[in-house]
C-alpha positions in Angstrom: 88.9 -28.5 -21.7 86.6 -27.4 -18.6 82.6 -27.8 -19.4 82.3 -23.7 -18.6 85.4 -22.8 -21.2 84.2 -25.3 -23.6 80.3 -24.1 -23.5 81.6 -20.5 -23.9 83.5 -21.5 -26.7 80.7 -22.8 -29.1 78.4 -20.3 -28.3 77.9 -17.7 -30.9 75.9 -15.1 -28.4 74.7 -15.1 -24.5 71.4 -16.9 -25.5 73.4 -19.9 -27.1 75.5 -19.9 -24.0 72.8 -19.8 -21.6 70.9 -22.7 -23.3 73.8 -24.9 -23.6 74.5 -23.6 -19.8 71.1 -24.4 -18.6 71.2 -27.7 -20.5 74.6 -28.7 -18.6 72.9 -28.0 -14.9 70.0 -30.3 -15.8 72.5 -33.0 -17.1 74.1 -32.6 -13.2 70.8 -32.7 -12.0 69.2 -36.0 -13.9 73.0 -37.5 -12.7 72.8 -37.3 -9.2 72.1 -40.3 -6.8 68.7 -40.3 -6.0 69.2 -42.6 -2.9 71.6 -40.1 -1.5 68.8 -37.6 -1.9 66.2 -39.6 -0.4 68.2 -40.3 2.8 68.9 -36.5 2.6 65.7 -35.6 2.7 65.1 -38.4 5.8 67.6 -37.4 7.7 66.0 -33.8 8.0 62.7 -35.1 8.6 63.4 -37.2 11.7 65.8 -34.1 12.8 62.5 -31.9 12.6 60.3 -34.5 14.1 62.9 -35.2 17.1 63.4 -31.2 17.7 66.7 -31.9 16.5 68.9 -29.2 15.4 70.8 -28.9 11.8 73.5 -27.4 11.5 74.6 -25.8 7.7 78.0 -24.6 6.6 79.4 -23.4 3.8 82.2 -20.7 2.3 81.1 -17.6 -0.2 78.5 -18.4 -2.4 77.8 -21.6 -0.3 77.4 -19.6 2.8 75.1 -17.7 1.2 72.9 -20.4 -0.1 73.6 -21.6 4.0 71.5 -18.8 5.0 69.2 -19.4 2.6 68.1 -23.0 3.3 67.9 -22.0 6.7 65.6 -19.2 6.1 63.5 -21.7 3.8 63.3 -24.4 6.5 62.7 -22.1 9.6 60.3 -19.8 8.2 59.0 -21.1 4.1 58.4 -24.7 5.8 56.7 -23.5 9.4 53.2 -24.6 9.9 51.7 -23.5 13.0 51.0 -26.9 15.6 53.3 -29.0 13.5 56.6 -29.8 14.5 59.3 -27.2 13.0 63.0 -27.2 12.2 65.6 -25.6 14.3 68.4 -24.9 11.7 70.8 -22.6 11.7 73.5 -21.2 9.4 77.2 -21.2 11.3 78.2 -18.0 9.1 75.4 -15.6 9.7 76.9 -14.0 12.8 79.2 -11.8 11.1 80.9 -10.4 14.3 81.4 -14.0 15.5 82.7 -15.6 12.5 85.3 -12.6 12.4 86.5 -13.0 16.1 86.8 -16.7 15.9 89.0 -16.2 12.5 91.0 -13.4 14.1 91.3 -15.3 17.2 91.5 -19.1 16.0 92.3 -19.2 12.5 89.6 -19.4 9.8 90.1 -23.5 9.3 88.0 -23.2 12.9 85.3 -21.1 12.3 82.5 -24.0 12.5 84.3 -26.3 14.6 84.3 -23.5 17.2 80.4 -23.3 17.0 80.0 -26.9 16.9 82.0 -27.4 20.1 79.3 -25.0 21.9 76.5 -25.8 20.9 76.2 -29.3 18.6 74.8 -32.3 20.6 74.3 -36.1 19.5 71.7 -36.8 17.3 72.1 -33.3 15.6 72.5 -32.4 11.8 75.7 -30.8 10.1 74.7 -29.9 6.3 78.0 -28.7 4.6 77.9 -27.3 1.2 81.3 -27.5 -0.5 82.3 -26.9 -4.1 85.8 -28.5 -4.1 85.3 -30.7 -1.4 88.2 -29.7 0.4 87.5 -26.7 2.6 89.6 -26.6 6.0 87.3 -25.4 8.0 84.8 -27.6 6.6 86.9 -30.9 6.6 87.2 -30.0 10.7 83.8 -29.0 11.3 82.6 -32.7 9.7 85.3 -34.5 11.7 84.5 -33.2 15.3 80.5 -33.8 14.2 81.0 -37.7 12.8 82.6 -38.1 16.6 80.0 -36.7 18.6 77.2 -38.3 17.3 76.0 -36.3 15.0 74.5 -37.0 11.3 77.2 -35.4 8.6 75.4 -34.6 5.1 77.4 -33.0 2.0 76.7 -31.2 -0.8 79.7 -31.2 -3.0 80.8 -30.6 -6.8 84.3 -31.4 -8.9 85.4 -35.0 -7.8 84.3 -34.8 -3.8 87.7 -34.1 -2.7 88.2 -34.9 0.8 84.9 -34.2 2.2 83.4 -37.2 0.3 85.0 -39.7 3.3 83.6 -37.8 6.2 79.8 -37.3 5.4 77.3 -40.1 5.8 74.9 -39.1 3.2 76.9 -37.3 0.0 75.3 -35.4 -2.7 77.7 -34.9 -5.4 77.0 -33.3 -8.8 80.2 -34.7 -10.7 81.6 -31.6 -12.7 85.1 -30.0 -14.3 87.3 -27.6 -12.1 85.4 -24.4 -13.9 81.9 -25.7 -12.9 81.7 -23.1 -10.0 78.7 -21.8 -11.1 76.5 -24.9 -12.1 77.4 -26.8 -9.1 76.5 -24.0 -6.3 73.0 -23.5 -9.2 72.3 -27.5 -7.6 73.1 -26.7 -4.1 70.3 -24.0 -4.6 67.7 -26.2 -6.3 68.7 -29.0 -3.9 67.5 -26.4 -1.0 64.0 -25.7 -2.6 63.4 -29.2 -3.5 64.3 -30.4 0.2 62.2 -27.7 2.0 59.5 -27.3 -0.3 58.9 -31.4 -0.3 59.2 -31.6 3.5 56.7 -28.8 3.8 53.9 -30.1 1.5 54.8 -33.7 2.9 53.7 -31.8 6.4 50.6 -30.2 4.8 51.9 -27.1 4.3 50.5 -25.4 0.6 53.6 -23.2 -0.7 51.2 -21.1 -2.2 50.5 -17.2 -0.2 
């Protein structure tokens, strides 16, 4: 049975179900590799050091948390007269992402904006349940050839994306785990930017 199914199953109300929910997303957490996450978290640093640009895709939900790591790199880990990231979300544009879909096919959508703007020595963060996104798949292809650093974020077994990033991050789940394993693509965005922003001296307190 599926973790999701099988946790719904023995719970006798929504409290039981959210402990035993809560207590499958910290067994993810405590299982993934910490090495990946230390060159992770490296790999943005020197991209924020060298004025570097990173690059984060994703589809739905993972689009969403996208924008969000974006917005808590650019603006939550800013500190005036230190050196800030320049990251950027491929799906925010909606008016964009539409053309290039209507125009090139959806499997293209982030190749397309990698093609204008990506150069070597760049960042391309993909977030990717399944691991097996087209348009993700082409986007870390085209990147790995043109010199730039490819990190994922993936759940289930990796799928196809797991031989096309340098750095992985995968929380190892069932097919239902939609849920927990976008819950660690969130966390994994506040523990990146908040640690690179006190290791710059920034307090996260307002």
């Amino acid at each position: 049975m599926n973790k999701i199914a099988e946790i719904y199953a023995k719970a006798d109300s929504f409290a039981s179900y959210a402990r035993f929910y809560s207590a499958r997303l910290s067994e993810v957490l405590e299982n993934l590799d910490g090495k990946a996450l230390t060159r992770a978290m490296e790999t943005l640093e020197a991209a924020r050091t060298n004025r570097k640009a990173i690059y984060i895709i994703g589809n739905g939900g993972s689009a969403a948390l996208a924008s969000h790591l974006v917005n808590d790199l650019v603006a939550g880990a800013y500190l005036e007269g230190r050196p800030a990231f320049r990251a950027f979300a491929l799906s925010d544009n909606i008016s964009t992402i539409t053309a290039l879909a209507n125009d090139c096919g959806y499997e293209n959508i982030f190749l397309h904006h990698l093609k204008v703007h990506l150069e070597p020595g760049d960042v391309v963060l993909a977030m990717s349940v399944s691991g097996n996104s087209p348009n993700i798949l082409r986007a870390l292809t085209y990147a790995r050839s043109h010199g730039a650093a490819t990190i994922g974020m993936c759940g289930f077994t990796g799928g196809k994306m797991a031989g096309l990033c340098d750095i992985l991050i995968h929380a190892e789940t069932t097919a239902d785990e939609y849920g927990p394993v976008e819950d660690v693509f969130g966390i994994l965005g506040h523990m990146l930017s908040g640690y690179l922003a006190m290791k710059q001296g920034k307090a996260l307190n307002h």
